[in-house]
DSSP file (Angstrom, degrees, kcal/mol; ACC not computed):
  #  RESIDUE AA STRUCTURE BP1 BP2  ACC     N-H-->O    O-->H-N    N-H-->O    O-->H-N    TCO  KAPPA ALPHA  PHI   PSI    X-CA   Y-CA   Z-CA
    1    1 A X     >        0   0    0      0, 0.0     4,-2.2     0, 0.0     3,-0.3   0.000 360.0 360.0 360.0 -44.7   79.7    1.5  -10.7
    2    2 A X  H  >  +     0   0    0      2,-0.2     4,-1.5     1,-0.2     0, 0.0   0.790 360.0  59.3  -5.6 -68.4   77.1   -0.5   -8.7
    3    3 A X  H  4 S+     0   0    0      1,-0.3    -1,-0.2     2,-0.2     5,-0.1   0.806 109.9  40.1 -65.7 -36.0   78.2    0.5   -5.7
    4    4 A X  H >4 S+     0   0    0     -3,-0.3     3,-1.8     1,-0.2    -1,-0.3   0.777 105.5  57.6 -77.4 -47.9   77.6    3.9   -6.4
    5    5 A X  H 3X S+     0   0    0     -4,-2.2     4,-1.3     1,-0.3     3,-0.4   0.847 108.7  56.4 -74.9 -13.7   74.2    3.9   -8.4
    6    6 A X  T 3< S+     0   0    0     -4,-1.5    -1,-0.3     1,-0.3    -2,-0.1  -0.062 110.7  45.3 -99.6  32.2   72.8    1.9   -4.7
    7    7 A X  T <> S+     0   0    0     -3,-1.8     4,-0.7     3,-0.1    -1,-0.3   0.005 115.3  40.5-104.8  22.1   74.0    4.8   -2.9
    8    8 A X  T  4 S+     0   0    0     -3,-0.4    -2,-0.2    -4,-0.2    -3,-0.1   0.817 119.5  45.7 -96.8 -36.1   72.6    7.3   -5.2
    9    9 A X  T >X S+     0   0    0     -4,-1.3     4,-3.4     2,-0.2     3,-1.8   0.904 123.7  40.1 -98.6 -56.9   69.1    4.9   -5.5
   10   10 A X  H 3> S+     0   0    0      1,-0.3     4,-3.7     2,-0.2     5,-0.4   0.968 117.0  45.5 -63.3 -44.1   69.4    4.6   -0.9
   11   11 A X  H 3< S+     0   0    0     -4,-0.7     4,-0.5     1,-0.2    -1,-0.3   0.644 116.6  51.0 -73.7 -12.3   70.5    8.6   -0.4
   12   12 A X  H <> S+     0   0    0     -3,-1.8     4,-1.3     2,-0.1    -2,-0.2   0.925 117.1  40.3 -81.7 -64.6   67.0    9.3   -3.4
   13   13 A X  H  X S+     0   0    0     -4,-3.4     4,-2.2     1,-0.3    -2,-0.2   0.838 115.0  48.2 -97.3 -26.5   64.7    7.2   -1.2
   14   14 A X  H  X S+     0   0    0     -4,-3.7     4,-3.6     2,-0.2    -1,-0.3   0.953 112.3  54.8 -61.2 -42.4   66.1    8.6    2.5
   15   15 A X  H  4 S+     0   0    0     -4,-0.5    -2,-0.2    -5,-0.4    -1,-0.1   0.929 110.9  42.9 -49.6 -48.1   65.6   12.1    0.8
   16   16 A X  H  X S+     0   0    0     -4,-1.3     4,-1.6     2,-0.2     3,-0.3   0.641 108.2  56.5 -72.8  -5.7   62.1   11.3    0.1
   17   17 A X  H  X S+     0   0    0     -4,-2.2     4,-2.0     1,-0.2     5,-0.2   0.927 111.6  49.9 -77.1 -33.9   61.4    9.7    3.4
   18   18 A X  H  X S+     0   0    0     -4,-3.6     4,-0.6     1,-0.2    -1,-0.2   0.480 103.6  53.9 -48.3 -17.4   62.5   12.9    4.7
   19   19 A X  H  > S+     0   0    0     -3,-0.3     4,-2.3     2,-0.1    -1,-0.2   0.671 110.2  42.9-107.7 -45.1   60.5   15.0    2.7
   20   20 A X  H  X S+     0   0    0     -4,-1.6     4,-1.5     2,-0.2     5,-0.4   0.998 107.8  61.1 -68.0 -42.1   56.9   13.4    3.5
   21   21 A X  H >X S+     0   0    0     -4,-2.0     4,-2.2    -5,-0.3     3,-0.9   0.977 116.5  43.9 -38.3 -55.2   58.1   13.1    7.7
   22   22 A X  H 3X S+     0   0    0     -4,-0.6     4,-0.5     1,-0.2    -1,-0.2   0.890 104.4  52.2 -57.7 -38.9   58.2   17.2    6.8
   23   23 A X  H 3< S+     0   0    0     -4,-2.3    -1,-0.2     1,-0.2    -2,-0.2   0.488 117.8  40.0 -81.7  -4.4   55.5   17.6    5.1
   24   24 A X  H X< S+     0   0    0     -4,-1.5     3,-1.1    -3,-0.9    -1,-0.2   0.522  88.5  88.5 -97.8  -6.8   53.3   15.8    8.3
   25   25 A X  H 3< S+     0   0    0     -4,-2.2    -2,-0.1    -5,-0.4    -3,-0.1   0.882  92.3  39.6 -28.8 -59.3   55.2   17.3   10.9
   26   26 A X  T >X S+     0   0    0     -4,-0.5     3,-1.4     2,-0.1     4,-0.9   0.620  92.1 116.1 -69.4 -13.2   52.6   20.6   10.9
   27   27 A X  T <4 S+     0   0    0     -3,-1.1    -3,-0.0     1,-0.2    -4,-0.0  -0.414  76.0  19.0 -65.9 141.3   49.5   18.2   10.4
   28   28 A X  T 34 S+     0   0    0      7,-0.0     7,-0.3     0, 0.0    -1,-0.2  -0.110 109.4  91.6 130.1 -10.6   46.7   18.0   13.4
   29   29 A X  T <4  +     0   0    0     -3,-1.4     4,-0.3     5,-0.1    -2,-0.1   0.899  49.2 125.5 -74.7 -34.5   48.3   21.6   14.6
   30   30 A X  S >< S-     0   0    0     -4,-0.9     3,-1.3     1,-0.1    -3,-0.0   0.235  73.8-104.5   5.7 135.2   46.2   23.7   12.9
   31   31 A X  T 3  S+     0   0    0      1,-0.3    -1,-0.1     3,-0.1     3,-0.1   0.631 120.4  46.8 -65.9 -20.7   44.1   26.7   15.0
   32   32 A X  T 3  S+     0   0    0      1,-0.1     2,-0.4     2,-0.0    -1,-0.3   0.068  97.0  81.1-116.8  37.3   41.1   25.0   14.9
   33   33 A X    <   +     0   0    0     -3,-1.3    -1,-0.1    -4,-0.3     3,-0.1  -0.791  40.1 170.5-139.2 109.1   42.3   21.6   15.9
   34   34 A X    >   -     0   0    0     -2,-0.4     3,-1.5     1,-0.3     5,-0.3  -0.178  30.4-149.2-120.2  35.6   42.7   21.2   19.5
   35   35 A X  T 3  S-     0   0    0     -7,-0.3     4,-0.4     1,-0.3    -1,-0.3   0.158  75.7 -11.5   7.3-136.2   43.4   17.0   19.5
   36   36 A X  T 3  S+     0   0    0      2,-0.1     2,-0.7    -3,-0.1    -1,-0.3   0.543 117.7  94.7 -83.0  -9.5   42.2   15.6   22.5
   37   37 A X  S <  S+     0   0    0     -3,-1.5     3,-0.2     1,-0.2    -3,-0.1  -0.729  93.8   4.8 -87.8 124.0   41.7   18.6   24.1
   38   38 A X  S    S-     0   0    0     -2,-0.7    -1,-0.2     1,-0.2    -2,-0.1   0.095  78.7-130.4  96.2 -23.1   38.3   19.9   23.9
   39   39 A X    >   +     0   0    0     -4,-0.4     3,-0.7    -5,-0.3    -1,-0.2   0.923  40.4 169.1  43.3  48.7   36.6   17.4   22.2
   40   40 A X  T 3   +     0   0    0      1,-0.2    -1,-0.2    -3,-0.2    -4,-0.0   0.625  63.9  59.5 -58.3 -14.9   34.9   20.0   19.5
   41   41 A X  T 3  S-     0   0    0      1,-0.1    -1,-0.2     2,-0.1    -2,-0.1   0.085  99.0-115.9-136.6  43.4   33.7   17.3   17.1
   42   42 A X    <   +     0   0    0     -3,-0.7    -2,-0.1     1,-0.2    -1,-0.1   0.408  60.3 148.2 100.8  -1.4   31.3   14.9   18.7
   43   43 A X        -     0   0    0      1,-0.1     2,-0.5     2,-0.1    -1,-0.2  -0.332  57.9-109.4 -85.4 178.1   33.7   11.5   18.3
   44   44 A X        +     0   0    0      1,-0.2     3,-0.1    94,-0.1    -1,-0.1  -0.676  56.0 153.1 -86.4 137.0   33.6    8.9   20.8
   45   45 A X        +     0   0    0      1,-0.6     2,-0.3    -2,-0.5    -1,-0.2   0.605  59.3  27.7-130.6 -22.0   36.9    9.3   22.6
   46   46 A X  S    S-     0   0    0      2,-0.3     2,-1.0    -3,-0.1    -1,-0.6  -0.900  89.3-101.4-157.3 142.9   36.5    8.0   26.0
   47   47 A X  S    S-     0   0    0     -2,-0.3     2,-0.4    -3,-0.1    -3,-0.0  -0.670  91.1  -5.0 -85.3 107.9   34.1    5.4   27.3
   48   48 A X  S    S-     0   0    0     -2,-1.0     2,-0.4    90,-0.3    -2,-0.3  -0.897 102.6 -45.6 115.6-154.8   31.5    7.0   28.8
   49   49 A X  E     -A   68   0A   0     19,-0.6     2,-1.0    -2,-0.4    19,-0.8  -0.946  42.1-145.7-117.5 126.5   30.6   11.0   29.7
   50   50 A X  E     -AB  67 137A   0     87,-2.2    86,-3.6    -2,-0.4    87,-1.7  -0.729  20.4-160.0 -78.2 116.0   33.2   13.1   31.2
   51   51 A X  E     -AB  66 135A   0     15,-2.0    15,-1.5    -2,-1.0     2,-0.5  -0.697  12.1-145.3-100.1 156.5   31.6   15.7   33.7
   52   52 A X  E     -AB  65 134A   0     82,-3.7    82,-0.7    -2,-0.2     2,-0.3  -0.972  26.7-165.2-115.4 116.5   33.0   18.7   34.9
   53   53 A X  E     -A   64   0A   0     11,-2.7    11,-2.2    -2,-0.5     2,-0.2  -0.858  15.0-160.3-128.7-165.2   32.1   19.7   38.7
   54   54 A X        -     0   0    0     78,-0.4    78,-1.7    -2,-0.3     2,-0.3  -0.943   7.9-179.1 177.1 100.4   32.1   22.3   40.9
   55   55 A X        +     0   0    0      7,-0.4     7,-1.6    -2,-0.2     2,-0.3  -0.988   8.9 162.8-130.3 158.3   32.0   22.4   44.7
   56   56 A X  B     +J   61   0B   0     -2,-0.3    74,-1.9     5,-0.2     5,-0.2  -0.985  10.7 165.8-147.7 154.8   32.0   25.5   47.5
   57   57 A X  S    S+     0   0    0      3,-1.1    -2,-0.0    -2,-0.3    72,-0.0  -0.543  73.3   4.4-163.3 120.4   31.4   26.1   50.5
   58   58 A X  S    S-     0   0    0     -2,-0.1     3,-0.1     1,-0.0    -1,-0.0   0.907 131.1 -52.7  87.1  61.8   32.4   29.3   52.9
   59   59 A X  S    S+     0   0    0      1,-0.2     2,-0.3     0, 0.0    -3,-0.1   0.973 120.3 123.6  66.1  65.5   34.2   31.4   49.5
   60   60 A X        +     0   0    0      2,-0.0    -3,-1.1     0, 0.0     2,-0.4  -0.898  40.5 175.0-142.9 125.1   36.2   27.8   49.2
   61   61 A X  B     +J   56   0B   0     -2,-0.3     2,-0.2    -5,-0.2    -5,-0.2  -0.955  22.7 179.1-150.0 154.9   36.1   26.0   46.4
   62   62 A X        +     0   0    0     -7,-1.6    -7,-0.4    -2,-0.4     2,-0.2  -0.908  12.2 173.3-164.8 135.9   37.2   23.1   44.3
   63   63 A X        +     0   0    0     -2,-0.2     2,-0.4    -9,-0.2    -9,-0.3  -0.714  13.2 105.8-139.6 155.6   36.7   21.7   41.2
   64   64 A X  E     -A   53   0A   0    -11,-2.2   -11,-2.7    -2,-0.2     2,-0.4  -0.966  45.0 -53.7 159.3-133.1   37.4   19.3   38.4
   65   65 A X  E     +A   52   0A   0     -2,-0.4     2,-0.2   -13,-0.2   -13,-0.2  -0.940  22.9 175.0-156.8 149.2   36.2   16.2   36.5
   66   66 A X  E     -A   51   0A   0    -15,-1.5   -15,-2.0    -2,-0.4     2,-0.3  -0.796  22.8-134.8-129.5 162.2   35.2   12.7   36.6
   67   67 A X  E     -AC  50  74A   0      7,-1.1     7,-3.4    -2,-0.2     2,-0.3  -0.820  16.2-152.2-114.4 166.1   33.8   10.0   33.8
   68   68 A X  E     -AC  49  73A   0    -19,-0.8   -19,-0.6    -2,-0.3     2,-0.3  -0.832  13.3-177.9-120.9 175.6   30.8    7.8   34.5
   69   69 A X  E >  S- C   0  72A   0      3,-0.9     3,-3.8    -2,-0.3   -21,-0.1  -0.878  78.7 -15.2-168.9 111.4   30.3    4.1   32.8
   70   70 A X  T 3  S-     0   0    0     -2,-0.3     3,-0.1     1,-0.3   -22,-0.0   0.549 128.0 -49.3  47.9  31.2   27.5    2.5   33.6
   71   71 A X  T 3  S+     0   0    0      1,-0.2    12,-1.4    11,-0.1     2,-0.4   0.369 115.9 124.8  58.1  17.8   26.3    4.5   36.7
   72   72 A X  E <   -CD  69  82A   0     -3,-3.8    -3,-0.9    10,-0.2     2,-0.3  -0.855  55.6-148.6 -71.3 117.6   30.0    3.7   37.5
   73   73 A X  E     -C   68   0A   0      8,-0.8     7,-2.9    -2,-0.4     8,-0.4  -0.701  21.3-174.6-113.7 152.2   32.2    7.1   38.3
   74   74 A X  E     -CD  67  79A   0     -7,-3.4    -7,-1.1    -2,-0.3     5,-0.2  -0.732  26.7-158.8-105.3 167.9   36.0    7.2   37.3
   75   75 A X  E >  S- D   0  78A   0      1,-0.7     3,-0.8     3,-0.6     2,-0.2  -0.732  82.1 -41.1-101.1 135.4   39.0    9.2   37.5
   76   76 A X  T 3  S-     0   0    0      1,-0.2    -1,-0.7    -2,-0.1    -9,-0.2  -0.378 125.8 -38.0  82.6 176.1   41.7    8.4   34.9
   77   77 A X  T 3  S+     0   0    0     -2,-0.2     2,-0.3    -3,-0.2    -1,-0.2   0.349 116.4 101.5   8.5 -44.4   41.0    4.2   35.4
   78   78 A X  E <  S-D   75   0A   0     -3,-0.8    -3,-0.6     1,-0.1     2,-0.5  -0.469  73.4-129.6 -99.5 137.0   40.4    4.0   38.9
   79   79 A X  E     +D   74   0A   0     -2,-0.3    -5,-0.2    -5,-0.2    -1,-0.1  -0.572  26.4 176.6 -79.6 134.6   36.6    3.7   39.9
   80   80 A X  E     -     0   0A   0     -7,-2.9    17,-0.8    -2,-0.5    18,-0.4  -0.123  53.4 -25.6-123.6  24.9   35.5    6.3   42.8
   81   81 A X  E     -     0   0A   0     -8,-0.4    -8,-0.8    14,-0.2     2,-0.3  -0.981  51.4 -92.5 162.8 179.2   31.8    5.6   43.0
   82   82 A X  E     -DE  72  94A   0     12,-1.4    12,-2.3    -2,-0.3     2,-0.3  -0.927  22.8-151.6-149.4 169.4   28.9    4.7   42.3
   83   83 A X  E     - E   0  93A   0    -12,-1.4     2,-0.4    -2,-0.3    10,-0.3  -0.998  10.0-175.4-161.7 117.7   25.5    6.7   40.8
   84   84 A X  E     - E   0  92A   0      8,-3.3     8,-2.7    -2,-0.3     2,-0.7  -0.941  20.8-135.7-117.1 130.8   21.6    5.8   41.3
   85   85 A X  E     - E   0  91A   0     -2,-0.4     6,-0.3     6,-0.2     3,-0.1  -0.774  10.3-166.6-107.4 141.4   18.8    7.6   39.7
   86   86 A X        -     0   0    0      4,-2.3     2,-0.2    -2,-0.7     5,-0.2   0.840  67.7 -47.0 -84.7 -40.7   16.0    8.5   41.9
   87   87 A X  S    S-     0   0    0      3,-2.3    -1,-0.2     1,-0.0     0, 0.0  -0.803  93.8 -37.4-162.9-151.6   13.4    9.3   38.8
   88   88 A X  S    S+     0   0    0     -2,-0.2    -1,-0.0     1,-0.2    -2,-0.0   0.860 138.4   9.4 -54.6 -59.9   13.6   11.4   35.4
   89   89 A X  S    S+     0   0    0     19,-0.1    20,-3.0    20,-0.1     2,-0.4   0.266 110.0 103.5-145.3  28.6   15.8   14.2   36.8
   90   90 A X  E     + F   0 108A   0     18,-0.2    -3,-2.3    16,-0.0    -4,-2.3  -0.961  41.6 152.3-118.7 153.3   16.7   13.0   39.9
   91   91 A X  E     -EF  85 107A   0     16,-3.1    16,-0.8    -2,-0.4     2,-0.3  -0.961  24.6-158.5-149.9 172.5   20.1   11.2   41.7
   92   92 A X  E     -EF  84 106A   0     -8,-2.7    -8,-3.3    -2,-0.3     2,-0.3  -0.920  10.9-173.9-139.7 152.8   22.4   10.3   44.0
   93   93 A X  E     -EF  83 105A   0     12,-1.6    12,-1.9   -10,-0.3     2,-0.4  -0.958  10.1-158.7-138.7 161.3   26.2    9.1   44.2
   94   94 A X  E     -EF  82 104A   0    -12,-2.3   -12,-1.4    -2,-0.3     2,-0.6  -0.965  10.6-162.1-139.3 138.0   28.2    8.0   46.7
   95   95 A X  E     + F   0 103A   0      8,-2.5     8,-2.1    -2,-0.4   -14,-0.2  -0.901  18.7 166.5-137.6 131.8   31.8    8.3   46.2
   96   96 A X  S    S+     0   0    0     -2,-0.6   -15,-0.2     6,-0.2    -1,-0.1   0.280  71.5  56.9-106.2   7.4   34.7    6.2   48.4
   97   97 A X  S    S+     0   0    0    -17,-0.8     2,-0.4     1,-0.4   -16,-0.1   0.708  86.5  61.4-148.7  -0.6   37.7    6.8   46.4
   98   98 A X    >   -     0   0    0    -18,-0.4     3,-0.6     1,-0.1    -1,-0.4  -0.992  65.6-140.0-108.7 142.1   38.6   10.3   45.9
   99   99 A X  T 3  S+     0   0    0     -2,-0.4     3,-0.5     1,-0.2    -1,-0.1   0.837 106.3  49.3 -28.4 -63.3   39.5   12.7   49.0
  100  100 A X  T 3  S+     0   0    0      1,-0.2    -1,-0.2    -3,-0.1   -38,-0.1   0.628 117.6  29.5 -66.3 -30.2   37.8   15.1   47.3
  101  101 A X  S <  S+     0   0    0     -3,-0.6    -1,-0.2   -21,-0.1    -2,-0.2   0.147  76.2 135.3 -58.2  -5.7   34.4   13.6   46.3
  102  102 A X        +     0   0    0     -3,-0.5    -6,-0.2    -6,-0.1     2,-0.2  -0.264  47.8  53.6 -77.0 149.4   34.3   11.5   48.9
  103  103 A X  E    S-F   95   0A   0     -8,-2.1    -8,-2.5    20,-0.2     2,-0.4  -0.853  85.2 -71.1 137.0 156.5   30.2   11.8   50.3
  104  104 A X  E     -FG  94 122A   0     18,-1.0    18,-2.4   -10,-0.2     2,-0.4  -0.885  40.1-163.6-112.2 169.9   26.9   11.5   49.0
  105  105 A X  E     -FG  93 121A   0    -12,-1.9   -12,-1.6    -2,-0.4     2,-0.4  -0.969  14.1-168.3-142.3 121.6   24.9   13.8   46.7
  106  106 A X  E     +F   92   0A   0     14,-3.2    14,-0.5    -2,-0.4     2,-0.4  -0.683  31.9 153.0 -87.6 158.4   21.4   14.3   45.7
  107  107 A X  E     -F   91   0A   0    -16,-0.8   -16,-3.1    -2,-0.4     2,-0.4  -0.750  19.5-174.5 167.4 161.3   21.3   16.5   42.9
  108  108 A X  E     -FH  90 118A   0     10,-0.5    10,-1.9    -2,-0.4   -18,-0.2  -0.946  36.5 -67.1-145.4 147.6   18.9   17.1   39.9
  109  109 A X  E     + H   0 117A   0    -20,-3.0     8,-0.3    -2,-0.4     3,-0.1  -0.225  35.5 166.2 -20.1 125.1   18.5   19.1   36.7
  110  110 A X  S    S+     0   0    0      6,-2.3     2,-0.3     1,-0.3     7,-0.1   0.246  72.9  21.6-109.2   3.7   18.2   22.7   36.6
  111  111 A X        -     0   0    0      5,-1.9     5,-0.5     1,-0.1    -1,-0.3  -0.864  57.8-161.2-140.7-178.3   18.9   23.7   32.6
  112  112 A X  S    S+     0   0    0     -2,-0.3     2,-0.4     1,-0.2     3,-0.4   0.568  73.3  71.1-133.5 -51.5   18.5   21.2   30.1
  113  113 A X  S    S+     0   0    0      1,-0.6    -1,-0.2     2,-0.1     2,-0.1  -0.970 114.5  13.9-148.1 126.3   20.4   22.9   27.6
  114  114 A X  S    S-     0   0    0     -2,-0.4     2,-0.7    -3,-0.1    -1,-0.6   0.701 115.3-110.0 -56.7 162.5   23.3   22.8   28.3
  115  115 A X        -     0   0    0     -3,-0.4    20,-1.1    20,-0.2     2,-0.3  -0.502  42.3-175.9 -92.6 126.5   22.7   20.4   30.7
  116  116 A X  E     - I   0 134A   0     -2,-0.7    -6,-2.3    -5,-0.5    -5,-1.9  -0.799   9.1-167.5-110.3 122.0   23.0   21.3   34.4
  117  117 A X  E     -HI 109 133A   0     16,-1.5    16,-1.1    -2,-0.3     2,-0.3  -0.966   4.7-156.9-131.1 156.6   22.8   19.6   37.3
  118  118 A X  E     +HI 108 132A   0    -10,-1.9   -10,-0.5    -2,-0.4    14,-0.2  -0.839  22.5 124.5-116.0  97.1   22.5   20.7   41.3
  119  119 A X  E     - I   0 131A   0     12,-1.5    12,-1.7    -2,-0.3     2,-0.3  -0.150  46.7-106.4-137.6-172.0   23.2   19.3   44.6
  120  120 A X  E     - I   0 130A   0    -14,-0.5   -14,-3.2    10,-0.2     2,-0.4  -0.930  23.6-154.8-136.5 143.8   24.5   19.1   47.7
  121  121 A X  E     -GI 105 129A   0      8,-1.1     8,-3.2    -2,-0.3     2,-0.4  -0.998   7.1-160.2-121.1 117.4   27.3   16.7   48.6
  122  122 A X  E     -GI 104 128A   0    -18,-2.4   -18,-1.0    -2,-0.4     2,-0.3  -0.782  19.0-156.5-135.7 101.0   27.4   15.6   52.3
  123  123 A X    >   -     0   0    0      4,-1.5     3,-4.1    -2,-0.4   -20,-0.2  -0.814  26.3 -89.0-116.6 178.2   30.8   14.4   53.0
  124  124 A X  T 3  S+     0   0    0      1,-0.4   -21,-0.1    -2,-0.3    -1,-0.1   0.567 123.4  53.4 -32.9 -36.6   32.1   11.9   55.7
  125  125 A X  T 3  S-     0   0    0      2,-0.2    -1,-0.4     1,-0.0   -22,-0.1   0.471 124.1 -99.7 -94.5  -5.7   32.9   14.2   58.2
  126  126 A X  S <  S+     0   0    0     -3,-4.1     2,-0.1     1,-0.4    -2,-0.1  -0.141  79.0 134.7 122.4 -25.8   29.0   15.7   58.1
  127  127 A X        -     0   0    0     -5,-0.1    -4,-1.5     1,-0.1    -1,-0.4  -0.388  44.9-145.0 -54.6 113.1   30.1   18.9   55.9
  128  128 A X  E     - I   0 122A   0     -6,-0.2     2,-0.3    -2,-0.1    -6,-0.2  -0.635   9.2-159.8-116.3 138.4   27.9   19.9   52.9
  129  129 A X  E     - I   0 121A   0     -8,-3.2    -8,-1.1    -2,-0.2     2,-0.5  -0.753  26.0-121.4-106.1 148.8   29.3   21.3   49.9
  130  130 A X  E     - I   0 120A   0    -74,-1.9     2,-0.5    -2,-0.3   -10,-0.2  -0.715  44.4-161.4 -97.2 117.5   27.4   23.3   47.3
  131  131 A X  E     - I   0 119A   0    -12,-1.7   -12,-1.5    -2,-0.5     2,-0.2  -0.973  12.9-170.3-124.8 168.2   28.1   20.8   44.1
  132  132 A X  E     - I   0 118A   0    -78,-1.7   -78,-0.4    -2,-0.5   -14,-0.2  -0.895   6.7-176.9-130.8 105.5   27.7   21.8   40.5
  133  133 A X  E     + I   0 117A   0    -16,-1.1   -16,-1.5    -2,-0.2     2,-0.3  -0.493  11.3 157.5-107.4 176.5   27.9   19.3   37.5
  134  134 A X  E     -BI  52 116A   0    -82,-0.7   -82,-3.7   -18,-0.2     2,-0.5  -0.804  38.2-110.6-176.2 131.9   27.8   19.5   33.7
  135  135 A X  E     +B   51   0A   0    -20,-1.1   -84,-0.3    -2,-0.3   -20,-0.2  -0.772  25.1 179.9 -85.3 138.0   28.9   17.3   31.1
  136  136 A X  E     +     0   0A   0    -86,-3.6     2,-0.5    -2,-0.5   -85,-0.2   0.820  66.2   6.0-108.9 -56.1   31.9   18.1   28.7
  137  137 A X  E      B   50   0A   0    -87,-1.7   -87,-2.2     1,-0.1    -1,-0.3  -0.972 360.0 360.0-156.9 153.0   32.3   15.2   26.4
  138  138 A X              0   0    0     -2,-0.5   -90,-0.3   -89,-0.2    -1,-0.1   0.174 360.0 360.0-122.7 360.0   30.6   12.2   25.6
């Protein structure tokens, strides 16, 4: 008789572990909840600001995004630069460590909100690129 009410008591408490595991399954899936993508609600998520840029030149173009830290520029872990401000709403970076940034840039404001910036990026080989930045999430 024992034996039996402690599998009746273990097969009661698996049933309810089962039932709350269902009832979180659906949770953070939601239409208006886009977890780490998008960043819609303002929390700190990443250290630093993630920018989105932008480059072309002769209908050729390529794009994509980088974090800064401490006039330090990332992507994913690995540092790719570095970032000097010239005044108020101007700067320059120099980037060694992606193929695709690699070069310096001037660039400055040109909208405030949202906030826009505009350059040219001068890479190794002498070839200037049209860049375009903005920041996505902070």
């Amino acid at each position: 008789m024992g034996m039996l009410r402690l599998s009746i008591v273990s097969a009661f408490v698996l049933l309810l572990a089962a039932g709350a595991a269902a009832q979180n399954k659906g949770k953070g899936k939601g239409k208006g909840d886009k977890g780490d993508k998008g960043n819609k609600d303002g929390a700190l998520d990443v250290v630093g600001t993630i920018y989105e840029y932008k480059l072309t030149k002769d209908g050729q173009t390529a794009s994509g995004t980088f974090r800064v830290f401490q006039h330090e520029m990332f992507k994913g872990a690995k540092k790719i630069g570095t970032i000097k401000e010239k005044d108020a709403d101007e700067a320059t970076f120099t980037v060694n460590g992606d193929p695709e940034l690699n070069g310096s840039a001037e660039y400055r404001i040109v909208q405030t909100k949202p906030r826009r910036f505009k350059g040219t990026l001068v890479k190794p080989n002498g070839d200037k690129w049209h860049l375009e930045v903005e920041p996505k999430d902070r």
